[in-house]
C-alpha positions in Angstrom: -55.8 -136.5 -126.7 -59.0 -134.3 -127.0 -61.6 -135.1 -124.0 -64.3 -136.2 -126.9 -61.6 -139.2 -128.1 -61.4 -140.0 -124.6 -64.8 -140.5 -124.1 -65.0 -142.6 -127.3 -62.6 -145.2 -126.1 -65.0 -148.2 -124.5 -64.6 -148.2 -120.6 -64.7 -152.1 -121.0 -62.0 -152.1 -123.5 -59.7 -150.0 -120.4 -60.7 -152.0 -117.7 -60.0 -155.8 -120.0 -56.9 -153.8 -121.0 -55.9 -153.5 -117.2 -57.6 -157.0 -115.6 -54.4 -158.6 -118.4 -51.5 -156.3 -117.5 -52.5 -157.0 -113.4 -52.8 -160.6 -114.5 -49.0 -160.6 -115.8 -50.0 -161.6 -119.5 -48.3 -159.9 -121.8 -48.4 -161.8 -124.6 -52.7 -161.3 -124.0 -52.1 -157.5 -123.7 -50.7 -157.6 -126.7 -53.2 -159.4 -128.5 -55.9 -157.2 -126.6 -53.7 -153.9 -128.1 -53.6 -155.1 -131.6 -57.7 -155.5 -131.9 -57.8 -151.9 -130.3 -56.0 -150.6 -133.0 -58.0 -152.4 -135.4 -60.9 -151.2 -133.7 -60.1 -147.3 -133.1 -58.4 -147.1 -136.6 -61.9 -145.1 -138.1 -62.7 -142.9 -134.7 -59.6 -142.2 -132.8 -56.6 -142.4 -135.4 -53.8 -141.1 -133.3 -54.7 -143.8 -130.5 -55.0 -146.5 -133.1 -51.1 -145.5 -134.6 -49.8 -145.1 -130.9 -51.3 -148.4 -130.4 -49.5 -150.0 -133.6 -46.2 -147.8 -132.8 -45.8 -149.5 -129.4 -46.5 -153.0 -130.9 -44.0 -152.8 -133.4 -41.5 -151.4 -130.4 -42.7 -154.8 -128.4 -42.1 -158.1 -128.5 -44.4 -160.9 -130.7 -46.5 -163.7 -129.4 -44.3 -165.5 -131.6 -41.2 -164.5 -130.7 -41.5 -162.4 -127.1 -38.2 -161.5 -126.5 -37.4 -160.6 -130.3 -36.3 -157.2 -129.6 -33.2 -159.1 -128.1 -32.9 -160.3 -131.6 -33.3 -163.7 -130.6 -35.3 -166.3 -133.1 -38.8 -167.7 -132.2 -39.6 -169.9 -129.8 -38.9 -173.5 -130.8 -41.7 -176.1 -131.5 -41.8 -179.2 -132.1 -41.8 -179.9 -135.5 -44.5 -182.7 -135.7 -47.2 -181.2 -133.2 -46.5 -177.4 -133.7 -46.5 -176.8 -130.2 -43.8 -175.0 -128.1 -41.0 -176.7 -126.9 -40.7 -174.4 -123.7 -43.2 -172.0 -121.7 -41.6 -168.7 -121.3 -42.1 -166.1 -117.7 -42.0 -163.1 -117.1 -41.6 -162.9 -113.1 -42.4 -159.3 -111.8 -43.8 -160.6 -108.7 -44.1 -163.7 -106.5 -47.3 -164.1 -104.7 -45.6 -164.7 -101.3 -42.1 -164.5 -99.6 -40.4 -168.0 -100.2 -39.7 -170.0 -96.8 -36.0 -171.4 -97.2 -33.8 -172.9 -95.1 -30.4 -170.9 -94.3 -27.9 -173.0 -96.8 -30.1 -172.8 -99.8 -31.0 -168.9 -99.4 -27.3 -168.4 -99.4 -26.4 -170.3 -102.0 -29.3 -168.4 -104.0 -27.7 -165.3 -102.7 -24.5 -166.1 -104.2 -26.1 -166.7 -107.2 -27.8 -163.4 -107.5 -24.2 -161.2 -106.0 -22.8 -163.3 -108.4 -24.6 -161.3 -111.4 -24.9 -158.4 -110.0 -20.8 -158.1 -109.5 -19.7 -159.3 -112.9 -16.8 -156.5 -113.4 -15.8 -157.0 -109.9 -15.6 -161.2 -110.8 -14.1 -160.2 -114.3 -11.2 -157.8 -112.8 -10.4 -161.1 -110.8 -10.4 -163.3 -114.3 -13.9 -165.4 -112.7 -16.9 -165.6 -114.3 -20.2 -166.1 -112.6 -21.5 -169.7 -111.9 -23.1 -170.7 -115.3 -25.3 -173.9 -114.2 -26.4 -174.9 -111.1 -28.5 -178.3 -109.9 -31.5 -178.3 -107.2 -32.2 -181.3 -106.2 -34.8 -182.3 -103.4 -38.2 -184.3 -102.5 -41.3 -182.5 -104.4 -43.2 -179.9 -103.3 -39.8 -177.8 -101.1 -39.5 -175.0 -103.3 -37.1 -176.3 -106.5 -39.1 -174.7 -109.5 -40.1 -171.3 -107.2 -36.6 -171.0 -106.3 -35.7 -170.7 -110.5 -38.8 -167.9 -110.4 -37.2 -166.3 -107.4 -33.8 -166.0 -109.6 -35.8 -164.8 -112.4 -37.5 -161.9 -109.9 -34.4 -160.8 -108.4 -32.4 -161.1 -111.7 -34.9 -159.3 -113.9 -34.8 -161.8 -116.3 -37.2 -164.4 -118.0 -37.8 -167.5 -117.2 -37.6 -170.6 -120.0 -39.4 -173.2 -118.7 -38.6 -176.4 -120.3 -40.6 -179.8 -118.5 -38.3 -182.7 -119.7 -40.7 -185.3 -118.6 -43.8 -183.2 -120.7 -42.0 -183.0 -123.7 -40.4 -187.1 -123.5 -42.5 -188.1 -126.2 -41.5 -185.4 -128.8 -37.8 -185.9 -127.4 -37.8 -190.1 -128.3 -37.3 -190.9 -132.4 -35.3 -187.4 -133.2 -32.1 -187.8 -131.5 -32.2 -185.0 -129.2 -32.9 -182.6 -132.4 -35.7 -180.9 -129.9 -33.2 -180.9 -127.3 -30.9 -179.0 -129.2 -33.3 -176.7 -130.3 -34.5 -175.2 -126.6 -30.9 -175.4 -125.5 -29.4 -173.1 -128.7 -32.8 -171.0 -128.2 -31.8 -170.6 -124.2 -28.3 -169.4 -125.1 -28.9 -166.8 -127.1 -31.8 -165.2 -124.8 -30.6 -163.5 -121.5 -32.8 -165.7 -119.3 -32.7 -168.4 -116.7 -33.4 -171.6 -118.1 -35.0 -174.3 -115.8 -34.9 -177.7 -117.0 -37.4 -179.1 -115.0 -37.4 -183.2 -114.1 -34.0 -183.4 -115.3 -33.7 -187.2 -114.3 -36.6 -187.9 -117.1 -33.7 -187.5 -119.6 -30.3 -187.8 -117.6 -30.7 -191.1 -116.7 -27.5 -193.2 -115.9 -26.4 -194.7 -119.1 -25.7 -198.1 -117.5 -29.5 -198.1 -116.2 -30.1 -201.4 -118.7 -33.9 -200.9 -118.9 -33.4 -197.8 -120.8 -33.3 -197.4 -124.5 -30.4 -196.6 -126.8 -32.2 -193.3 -127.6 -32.3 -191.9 -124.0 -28.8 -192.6 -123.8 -28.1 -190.6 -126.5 -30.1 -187.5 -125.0 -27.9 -187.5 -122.5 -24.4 -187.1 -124.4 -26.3 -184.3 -126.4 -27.4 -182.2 -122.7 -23.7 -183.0 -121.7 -22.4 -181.4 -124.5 -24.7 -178.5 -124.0 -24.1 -177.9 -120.5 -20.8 -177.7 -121.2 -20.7 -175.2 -124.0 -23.0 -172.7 -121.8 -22.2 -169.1 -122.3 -21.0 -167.4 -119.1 -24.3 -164.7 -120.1 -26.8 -166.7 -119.2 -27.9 -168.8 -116.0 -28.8 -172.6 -116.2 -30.7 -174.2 -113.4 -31.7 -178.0 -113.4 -34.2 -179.1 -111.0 -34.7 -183.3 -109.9 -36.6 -184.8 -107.7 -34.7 -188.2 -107.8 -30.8 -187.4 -108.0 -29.8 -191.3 -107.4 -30.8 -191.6 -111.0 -28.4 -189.5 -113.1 -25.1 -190.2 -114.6 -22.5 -189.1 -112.9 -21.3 -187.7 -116.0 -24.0 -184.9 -115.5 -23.4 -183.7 -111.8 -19.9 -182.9 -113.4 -20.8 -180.9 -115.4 -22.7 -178.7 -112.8 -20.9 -176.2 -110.8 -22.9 -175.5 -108.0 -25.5 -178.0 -106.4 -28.1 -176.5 -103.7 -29.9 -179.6 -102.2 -33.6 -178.5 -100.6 -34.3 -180.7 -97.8 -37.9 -180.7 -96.3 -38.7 -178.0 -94.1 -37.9 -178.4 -90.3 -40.4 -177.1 -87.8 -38.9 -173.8 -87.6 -39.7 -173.5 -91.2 -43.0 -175.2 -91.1 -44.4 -172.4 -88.7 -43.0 -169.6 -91.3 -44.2 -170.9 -94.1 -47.8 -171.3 -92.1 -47.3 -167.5 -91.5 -46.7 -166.7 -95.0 -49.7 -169.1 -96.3 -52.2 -167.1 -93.7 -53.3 -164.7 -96.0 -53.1 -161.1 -96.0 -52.3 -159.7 -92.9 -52.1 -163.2 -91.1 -55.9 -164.2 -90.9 -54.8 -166.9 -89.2 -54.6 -166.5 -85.0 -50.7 -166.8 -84.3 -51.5 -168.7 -81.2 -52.7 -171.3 -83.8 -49.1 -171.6 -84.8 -47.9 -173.9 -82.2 -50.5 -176.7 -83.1 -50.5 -176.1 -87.0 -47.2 -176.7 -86.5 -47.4 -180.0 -85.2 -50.0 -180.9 -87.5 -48.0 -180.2 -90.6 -44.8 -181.1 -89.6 -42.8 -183.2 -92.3 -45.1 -182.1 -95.1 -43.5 -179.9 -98.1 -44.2 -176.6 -98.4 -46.9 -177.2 -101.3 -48.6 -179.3 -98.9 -48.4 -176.9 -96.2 -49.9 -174.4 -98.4 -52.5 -176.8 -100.0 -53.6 -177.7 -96.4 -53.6 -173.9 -94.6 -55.5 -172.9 -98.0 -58.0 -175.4 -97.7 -58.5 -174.6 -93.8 -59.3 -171.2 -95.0 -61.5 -171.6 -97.5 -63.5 -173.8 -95.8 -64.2 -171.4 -93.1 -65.9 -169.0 -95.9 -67.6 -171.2 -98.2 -68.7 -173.1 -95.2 -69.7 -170.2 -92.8 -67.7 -171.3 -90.5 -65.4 -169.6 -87.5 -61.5 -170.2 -88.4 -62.1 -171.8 -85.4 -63.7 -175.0 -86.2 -61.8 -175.4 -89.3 -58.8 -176.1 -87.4 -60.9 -178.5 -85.6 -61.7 -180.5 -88.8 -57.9 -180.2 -89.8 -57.1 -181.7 -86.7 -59.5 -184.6 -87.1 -58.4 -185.2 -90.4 -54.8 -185.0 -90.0 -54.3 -186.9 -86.7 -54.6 -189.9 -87.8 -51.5 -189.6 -89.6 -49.6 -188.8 -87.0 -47.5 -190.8 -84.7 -49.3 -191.7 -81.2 -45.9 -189.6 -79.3 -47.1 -186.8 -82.0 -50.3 -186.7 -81.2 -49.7 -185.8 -77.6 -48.0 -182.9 -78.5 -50.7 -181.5 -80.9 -52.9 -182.2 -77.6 -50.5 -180.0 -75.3 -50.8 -177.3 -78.1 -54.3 -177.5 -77.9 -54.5 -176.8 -74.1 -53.3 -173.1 -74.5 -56.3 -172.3 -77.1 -58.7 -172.6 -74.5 -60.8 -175.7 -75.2 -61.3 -178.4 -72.9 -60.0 -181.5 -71.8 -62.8 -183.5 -73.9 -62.7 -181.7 -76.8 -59.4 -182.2 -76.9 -59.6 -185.9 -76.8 -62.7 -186.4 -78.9 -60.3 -184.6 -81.8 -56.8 -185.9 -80.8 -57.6 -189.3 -79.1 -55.2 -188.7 -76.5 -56.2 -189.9 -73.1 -57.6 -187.0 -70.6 -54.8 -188.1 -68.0 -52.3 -187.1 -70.5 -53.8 -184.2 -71.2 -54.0 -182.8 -67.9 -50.1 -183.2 -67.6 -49.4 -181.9 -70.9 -51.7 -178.5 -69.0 -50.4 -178.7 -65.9 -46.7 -179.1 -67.5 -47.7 -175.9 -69.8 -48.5 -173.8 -66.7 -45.4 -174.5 -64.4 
């Protein structure tokens, strides 16, 4: 390109052009790309038909994966709108905290795929569907993202309880839809809140129509192509048919974090570099303990950002987190979010005008801390 064209190319259109593609948006970069070549089709020609060469090498809005030769992506046929939300993963914001059992069984999952000959020589196929189940907020839906990262695959998003509306009155004709869609796509497929349509079928309050939804997904699931990867996440496992943990050959159960993993994830929530003191650790610790992770995050975040929109010293944020959550702790907790607070320097009646804890206690927890 001539150094005149490139100085007739608007810096704002470059640096819109880049704040998408850092932003992971491709279907807006697309859009974005076909107005430039609308736009430079008079002044710059070549750039303009570079520009409309790589969109018709790309995937549509419409269709984003169509390269694949896959068909559009379904809608519901009385609102218009998509049936799923489709990903593209290349990167996760921070290291996922897991427990040791379900990072090996998301290992698995990932050798799995990437030894299909060595599986295939051996007449085994790689798991085809797999169940998370655990309390909100532990990691269920990151975990199908992290799959996605490692697998380099998209992820089809479908929220059962979103779409229960469109689902009721068309006899799991949506359903089918996503799930024929899903199988011909080289993705990983979460069905999200899979207990808003896999109800047990002898649950009496429920209507003929749900019960119906479920014999469809059962014979889905079990028609699954070996190519593809389908992971269903719940939140209440108690409330599906037996019929549909059959039909699922791997089942990774996410408990809530244990303190081990609650100072971790504290550590990864810190910000860049660790802005948080690690001698801090001990007492966010005990703070936090038996939240989820998005709690933990929520919380650390907030503590945070009220330091800077505040003007405040880390400092007395963790102060005001301690006010606020020590309430909710039990009275034998609170003594050891006391003890905690005796290594970070402040004194015995700061300590209880934010814990409550008598100052005889904590001059044993101090005394205990130094022998």
């Amino acid at each position: 390109m001539a150094e005149a064209d490139t100085k007739a190319i608007s810096g704002s259109d470059l640096v819109h052009l880049a704040r998408l593609a850092l932003a992971g948006r491709p279907q807006d970069v697309q859009l974005l790309v076909r107005r430039l070549a609308k736009r430079y089709r008079g002044s710059i020609p070549e750039v303009a038909e570079g520009l409309s060469e790589l969109l018709r090498e790309a995937p549509t809005r419409e269709s984003p994966l169509r390269r694949d030769g896959v068909a559009p992506v379904p809608v519901d046929l009385d609102s218009r709108l998509h049936l799923v939300r489709l990903e593209h993963v290349s990167a996760l914001d921070v290291e996922p905290v897991w427990l040791a059992s379900v990072r090996s069984g998301l290992e698995q999952l990932v050798q799995e795929r990437q030894r299909q000959d060595e599986l295939a020589k051996a007449s085994l196929a790689p798991t085809r569907t797999v169940i998370f189940t655990g309390p909100p907020g532990v990691g269920k839906s990151l975990a199908a993202r992290w799959l996605a990262w490692r697998l380099e695959r998209p992820l089809v998003v479908l929220d059962l309880s979103a779409v229960m509306s469109s689902f009721l009155g068309r006899t799991g004709t949506n359903l089918r839809y996503v799930l024929d869609y899903a199988k011909s796509v080289d993705c990983i497929l979460l069905l999200d809140e899979l207990d808003a349509v896999a109800k047990r079928r002898d649950d009496i309050l429920e209507v003929g129509e749900l019960k119906r939804l479920v014999t469809v997904l059962l014979q889905e699931i079990d028609d699954w192509p070996a190519t593809g990867l389908l992971v269903a996440a719940t939140n209440h496992p108690v409330l599906l048919d037996q019929a549909v943990w059959r039909r699922f050959e791997m089942k990774i159960e996410f408990p809530m974090p244990d303190c081990e993993a609650v100072g971790k994830a504290i550590e990864a929530f810190s910000g860049p570099g660790g802005s948080l003191p690690s001698e801090w650790n001990g007492t966010l610790t005990s703070l936090l303990r038996g939240l989820s992770f998005s709690d933990i995050e929520r919380e650390v975040t907030a503590m945070r950002r009220d330091a800077v929109i505040r003007g405040h010293s880390l400092e007395h944020s963790l102060q005001q987190l301690v006010r606020r959550r020590i309430g909710d702790l039990p009275r034998s907790e609170r003594g050891a979010v006391a003890s905690t607070l005796t290594k970070l320097g402040l004194s015995q009646r700061q300590i209880h005008d934010l814990t409550g804890v008598s100052r005889d206690t904590i001059r044993k927890a101090a005394a205990r801390s130094r022998s």
